[in-house]
C-alpha positions in Angstrom: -81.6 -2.1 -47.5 -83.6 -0.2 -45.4 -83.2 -2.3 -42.5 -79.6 -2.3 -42.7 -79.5 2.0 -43.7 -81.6 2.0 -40.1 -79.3 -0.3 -37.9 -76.1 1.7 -39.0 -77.8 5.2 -37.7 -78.2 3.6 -34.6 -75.7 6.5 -32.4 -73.2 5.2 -29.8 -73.9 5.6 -26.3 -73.4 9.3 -24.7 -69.9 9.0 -23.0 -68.7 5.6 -24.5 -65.3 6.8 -25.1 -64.4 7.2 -21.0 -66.7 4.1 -20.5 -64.2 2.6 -22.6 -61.2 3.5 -21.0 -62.5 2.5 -17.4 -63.3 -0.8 -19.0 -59.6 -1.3 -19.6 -58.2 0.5 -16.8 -60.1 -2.0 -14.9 -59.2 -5.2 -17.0 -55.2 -4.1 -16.6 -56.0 -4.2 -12.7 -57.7 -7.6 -12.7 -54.9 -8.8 -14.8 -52.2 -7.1 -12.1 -54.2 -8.3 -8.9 -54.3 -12.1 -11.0 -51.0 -12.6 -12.2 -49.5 -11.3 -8.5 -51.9 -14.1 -6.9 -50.1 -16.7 -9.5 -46.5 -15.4 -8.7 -47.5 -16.0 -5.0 -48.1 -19.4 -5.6 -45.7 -20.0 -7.8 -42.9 -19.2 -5.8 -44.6 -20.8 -3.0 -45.2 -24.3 -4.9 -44.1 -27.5 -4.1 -42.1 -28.2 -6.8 -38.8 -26.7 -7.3 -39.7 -26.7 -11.5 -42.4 -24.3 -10.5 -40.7 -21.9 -8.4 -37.9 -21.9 -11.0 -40.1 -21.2 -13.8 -41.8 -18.6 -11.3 -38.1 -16.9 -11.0 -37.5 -16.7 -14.4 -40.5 -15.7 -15.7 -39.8 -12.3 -13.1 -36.1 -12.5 -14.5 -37.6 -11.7 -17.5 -40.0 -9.3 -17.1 -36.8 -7.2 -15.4 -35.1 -7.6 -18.3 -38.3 -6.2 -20.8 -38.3 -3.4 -19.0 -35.5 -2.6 -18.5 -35.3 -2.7 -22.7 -37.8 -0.3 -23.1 -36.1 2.1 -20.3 -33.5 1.9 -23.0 -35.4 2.0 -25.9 -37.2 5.2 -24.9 -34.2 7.2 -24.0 -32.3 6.5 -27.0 -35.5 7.1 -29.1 -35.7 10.6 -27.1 -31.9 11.1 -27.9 -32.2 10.2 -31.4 -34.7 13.2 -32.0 -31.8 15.7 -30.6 -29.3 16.9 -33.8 -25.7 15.1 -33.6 -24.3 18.8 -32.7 -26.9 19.2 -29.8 -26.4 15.7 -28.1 -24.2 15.6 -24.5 -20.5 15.7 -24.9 -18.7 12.3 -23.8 -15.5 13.6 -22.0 -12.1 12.1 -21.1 -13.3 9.6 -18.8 -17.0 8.6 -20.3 -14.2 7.4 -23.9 -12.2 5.8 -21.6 -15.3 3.8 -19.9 -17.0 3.3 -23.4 -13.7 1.8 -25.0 -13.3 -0.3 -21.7 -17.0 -1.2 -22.2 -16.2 -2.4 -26.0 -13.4 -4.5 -25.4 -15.3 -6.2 -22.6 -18.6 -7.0 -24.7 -16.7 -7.6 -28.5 -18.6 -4.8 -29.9 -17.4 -3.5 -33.5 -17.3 0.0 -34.2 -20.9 0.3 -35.5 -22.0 -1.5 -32.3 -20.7 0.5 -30.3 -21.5 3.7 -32.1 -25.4 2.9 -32.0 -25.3 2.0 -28.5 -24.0 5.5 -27.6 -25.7 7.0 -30.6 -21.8 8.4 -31.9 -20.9 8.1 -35.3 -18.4 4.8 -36.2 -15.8 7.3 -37.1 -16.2 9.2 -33.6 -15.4 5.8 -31.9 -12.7 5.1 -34.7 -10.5 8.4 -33.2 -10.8 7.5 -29.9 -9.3 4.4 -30.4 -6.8 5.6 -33.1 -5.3 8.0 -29.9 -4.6 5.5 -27.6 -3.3 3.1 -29.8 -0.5 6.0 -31.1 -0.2 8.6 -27.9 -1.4 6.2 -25.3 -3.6 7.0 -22.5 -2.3 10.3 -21.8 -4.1 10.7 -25.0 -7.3 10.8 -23.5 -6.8 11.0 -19.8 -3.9 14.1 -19.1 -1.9 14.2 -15.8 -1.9 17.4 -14.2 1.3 19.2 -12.5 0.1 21.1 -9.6 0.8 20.5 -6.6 -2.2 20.5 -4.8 -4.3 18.7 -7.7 -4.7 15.5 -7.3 -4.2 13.3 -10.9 -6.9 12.4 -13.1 -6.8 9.0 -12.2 -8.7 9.9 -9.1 -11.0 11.5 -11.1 -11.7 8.2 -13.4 -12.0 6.4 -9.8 -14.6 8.4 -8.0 -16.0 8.8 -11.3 -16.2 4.9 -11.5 -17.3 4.1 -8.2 -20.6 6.7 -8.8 -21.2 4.7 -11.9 -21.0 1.0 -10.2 -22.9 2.7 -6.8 -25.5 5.7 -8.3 -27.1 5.8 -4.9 -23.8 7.1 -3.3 -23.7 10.6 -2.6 -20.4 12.9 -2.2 -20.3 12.4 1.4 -20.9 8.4 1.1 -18.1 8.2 -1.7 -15.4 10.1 0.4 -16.1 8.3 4.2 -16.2 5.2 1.4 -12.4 5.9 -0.1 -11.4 7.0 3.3 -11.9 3.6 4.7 -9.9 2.1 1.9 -6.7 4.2 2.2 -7.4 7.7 0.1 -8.4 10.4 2.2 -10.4 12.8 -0.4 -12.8 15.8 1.4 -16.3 15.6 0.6 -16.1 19.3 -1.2 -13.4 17.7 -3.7 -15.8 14.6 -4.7 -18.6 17.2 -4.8 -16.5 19.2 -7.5 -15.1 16.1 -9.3 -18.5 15.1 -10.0 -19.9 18.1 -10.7 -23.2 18.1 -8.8 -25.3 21.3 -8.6 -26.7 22.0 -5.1 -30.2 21.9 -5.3 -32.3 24.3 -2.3 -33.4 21.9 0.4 -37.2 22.5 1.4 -37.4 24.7 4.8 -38.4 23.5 8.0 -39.7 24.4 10.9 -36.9 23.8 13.8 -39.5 24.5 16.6 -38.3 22.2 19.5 -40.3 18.7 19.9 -39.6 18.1 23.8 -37.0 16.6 25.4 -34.6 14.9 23.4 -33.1 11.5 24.7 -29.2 10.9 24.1 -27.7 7.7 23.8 -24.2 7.6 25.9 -23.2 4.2 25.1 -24.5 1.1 22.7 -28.1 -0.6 23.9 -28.6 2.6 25.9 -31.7 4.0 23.3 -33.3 1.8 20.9 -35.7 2.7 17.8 -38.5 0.4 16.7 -40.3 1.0 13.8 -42.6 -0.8 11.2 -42.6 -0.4 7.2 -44.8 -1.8 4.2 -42.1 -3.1 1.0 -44.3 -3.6 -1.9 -44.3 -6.8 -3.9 -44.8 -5.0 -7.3 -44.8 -1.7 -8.6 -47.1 0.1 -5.9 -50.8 -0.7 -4.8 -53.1 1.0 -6.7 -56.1 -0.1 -9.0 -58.9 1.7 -11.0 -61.4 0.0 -8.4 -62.7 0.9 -5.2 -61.1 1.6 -2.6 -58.4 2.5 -5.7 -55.9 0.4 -3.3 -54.5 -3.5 -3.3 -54.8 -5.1 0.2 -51.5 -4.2 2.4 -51.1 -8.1 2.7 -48.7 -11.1 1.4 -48.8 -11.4 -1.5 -49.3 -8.1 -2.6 -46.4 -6.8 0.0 -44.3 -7.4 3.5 -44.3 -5.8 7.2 -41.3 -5.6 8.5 -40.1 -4.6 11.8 -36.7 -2.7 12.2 -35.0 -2.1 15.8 -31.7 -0.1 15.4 -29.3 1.0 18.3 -29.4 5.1 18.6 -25.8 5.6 19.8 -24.1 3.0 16.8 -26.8 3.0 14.3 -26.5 -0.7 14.6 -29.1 -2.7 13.2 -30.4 -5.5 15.7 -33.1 -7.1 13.9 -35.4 -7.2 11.0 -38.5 -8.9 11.8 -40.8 -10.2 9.0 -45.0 -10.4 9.0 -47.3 -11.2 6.3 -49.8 -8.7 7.2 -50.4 -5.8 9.8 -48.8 -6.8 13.2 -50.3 -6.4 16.3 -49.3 -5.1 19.4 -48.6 -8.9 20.7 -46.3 -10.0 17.7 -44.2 -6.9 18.0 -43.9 -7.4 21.8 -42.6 -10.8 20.7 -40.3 -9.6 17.7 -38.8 -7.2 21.0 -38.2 -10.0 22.9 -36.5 -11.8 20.6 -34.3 -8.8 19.9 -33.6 -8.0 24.0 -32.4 -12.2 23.8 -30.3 -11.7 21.0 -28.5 -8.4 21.9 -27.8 -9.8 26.1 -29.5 -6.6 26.7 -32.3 -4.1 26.6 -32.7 -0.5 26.0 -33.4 2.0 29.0 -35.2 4.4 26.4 -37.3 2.8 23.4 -38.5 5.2 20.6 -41.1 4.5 18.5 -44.3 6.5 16.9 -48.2 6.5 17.7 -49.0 3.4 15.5 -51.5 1.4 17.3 -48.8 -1.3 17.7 -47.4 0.9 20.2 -50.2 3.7 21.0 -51.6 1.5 23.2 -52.2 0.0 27.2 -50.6 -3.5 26.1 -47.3 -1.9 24.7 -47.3 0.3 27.5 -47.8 -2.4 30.4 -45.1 -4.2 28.4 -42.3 -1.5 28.6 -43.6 -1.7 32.5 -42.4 -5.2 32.8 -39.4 -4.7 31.0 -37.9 -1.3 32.9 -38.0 0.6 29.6 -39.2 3.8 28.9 -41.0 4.0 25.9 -40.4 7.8 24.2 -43.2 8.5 21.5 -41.9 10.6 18.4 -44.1 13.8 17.8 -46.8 13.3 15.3 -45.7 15.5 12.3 -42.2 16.7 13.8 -39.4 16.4 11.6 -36.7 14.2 13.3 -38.5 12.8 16.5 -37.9 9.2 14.5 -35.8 10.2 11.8 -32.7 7.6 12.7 -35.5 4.5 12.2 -36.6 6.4 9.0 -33.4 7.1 7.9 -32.4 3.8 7.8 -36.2 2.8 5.9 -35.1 4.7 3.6 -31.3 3.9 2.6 -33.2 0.0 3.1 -36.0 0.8 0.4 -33.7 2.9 -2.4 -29.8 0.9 -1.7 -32.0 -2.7 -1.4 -35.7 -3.2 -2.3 -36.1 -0.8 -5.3 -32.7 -2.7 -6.6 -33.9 -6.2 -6.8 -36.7 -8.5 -7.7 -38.5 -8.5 -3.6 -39.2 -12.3 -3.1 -42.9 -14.1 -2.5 -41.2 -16.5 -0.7 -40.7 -15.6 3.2 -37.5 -17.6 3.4 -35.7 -15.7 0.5 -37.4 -12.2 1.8 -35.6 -12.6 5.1 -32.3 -13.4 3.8 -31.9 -10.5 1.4 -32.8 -8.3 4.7 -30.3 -10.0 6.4 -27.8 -10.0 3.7 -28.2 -5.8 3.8 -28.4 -5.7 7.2 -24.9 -7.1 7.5 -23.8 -5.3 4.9 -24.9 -1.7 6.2 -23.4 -2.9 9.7 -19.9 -4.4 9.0 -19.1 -2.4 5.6 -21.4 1.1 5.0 -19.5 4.2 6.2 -22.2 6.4 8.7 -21.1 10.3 8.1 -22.6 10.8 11.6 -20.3 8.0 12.8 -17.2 9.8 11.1 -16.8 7.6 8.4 -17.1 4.3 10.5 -19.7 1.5 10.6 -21.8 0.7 12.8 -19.9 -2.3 13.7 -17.3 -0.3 14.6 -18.8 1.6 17.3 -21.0 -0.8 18.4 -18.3 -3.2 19.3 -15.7 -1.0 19.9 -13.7 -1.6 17.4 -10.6 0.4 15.5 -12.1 2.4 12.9 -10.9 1.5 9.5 -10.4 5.0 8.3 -7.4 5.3 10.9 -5.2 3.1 8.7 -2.4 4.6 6.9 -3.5 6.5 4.0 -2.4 6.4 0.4 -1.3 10.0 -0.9 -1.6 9.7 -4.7 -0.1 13.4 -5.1 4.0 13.1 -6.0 4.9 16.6 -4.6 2.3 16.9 -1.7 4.6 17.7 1.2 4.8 14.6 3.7 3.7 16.6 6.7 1.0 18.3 5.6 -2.7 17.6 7.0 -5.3 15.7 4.6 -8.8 15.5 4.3 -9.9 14.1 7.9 -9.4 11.8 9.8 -5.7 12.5 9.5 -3.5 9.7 9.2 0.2 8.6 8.2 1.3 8.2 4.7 1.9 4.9 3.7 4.3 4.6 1.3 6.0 7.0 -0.8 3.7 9.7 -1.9 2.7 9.3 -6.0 1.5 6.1 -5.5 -1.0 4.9 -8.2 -3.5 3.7 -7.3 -6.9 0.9 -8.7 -10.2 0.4 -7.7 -11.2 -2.7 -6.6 -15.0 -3.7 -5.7 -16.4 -6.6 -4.8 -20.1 -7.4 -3.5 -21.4 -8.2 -0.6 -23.2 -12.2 -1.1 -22.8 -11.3 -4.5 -25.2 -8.5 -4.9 -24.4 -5.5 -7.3 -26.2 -3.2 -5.2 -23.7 -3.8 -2.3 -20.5 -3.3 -3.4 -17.4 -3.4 -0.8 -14.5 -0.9 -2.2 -10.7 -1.7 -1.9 -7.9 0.3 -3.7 -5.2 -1.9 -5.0 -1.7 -0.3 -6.3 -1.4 -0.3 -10.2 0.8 -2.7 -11.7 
């Protein structure tokens, strides 16, 4: 007894709590730094069962986590009094009885789902059965105003596109047929304007501008992350910038069209030599070369090989400013509509092959059917070819009484039609991805 009395004073170590912590910290980053090295090699095995497997086994872990995205909201909302949770307007009951019909929910499905009591639903239902949808959705009489059922459209489109802002939404519509200004979007969806940080504007140098297509190019390297970010609980607190754990890629984009030549693809860190080639390929492709090539200081560039390079070629490298807002910000600008319209949207492959396609896929898409505000609503396509914009079309004037002669929301253009005209929205994706839609307007039945 005394023995045992003795062996269960024995304290715990000084600190074992935060010992104990690192000690999982650090087995949850073994375990992340593992299973990437597996997913790697699954996708990248021989047999097709593998790779499926491999696919599905990331299909799911979406799908979990997106769950508990879920689950934690509508825990958090479930806390909040019945009185004290948001309002659903008009248009949210009109997309959550749209949303019931299309899944087969009852009424206490769908009251759970959007934490509404069965009776709240029951109404909602009950008004368009008897009064219609006027009931819920009310068409306005002045002139100038256009009818709800623009509202439930440019409503709709932010739902199915969230990364569309006000300007992207109207240039978006205006290229389908219904000119709407940028300040009416703004108020139909009811953003508040947030202060942008301040800059300093204090002049960089001289700044090149591009007079015609090929005339300035931007090149530009990026890292897209295989998983959720690099870091681990070990030194140096970082994953290797490497396949598996992520991708290089190489972007050249035309200046004057914002056309997209080329994505090149690297497993690790380029050099100087491999981007040189990736240019080469590009000048090949395009029948042309820039006279003006912009880049940063990156040692790909920053250097006597890159420089002797532009040499050869007749080009005249232009270096942006280190720490200058906009000496590169049409590359970046594009990085970024890339990394939140593509890459944070999808599972990013581990197989080359499939990594280069979806870059491809958005590439096309941003070229032949993204509106550019700086382009005036038009793609890049469009300028770069020379091509009639699409926002020149006739335009559909959805207001009954709006006087035929009066101007629109620019670019002007001819009615086409009689005015009143009711109007659908129709989008379709681009290869079949949900994160690049393609909008049409279609007239009501």
């Amino acid at each position: 007894m005394a023995a045992k009395r003795a062996r269960s004073r024995v304290p715990l170590p000084r600190g074992w709590r935060s010992h104990l912590k690192s000690a999982a910290l650090h087995a949850i980053s073994l375990a992340r730094f593992s299973i990437l090295h597996a997913r790697g090699a699954a996708a990248n095995h021989v047999q097709r069962r593998v790779r499926l497997a491999a696919r599905v086994e990331r299909l799911r872990e979406e799908c979990a986590q997106l769950r508990e995205e879920i689950r934690i909201k509508d825990a958090r909302m479930g806390h909040i009094p019945p009185q004290r949770r948001p309002h659903y307007g008009p248009l949210e009951r009109m997309a959550i009885l749209d949303l019931r019909a299309a899944r087969g929910w009852s009424l206490k499905q769908t009251a759970e789902t959007f934490l509404v009591t069965p009776e709240t639903v029951a109404s909602w239902s009950a008004r368009i059965e008897e009064e219609g949808t006027e009931a819920l959705v009310r068409l306005p009489e002045p002139v100038n105003r256009f009818p709800d059922f623009v509202r439930y459209l440019v409503q709709r489109l932010r739902t199915l596109c969230p990364t569309m802002g006000k300007v992207r939404i109207a240039d978006t519509l205006c290229r389908a047929g219904l000119h709407l200004g940028a300040t009416t979007v703004g108020r139909i969806l009811r953003e508040e304007r947030l202060p942008g940080p301040g800059f300093d504007d204090e002049p960089i140098g001289p700044v090149v501008t591009a007079k015609h297509p090929n005339h300035v190019w931007h090149v530009d390297l990026t890292v897209v992350p295989a998983s959720s970010g690099f870091w681990t609980s070990w030194s140096p607190f970082s994953l290797p910038q490497r396949w598996p754990f992520c991708w290089w890629a190489a972007i050249v984009l035309d200046h004057y069209s914002r056309y997209v030549l080329g994505i090149g693809v690297f497993k690790v860190c380029p050099t100087s030599s491999a981007v040189q080639s990736f240019l080469d390929r590009m000048i090949q492709k395009a029948r042309s070369k820039p006279k003006h090539l912009i880049c940063d200081k990156g040692k790909q560039f920053w250097c006597g090989s890159f420089k002797e390079w532009c040499g050869r070629k007749r080009i005249r490298p232009r270096f942006g400013a280190v720490g200058k807002r906009g000496s590169i910000a049409v590359v970046e600008r594009f990085i970024g509509s890339l990394k939140s319209e593509c890459m944070d949207l999808i599972l990013v492959p581990f197989l080359e092959r499939e990594f280069r396609r979806e870059l491809a896929v958005y590439a096309d898409w941003y070229n032949h059917h993204r509106p550019h505000s700086v382009l005036g609503a038009q793609t890049p396509a469009e300028v770069y070819g020379g091509k009639e914009p699409g926002s020149s079309s006739p335009r559909i004037e959805p207001r009954a009484k709006w006087p035929g002669d009066s101007p629109c929301a620019s670019p002007q253009a001819s009615v086409a039609g009689a005015p009143g005209t009711v109007v659908r929205l129709r989008v379709s994706y681009h290869a079949g991805r949900k994160n690049l839609p393609i909008v049409a307007l279609k007239c009501a039945a």
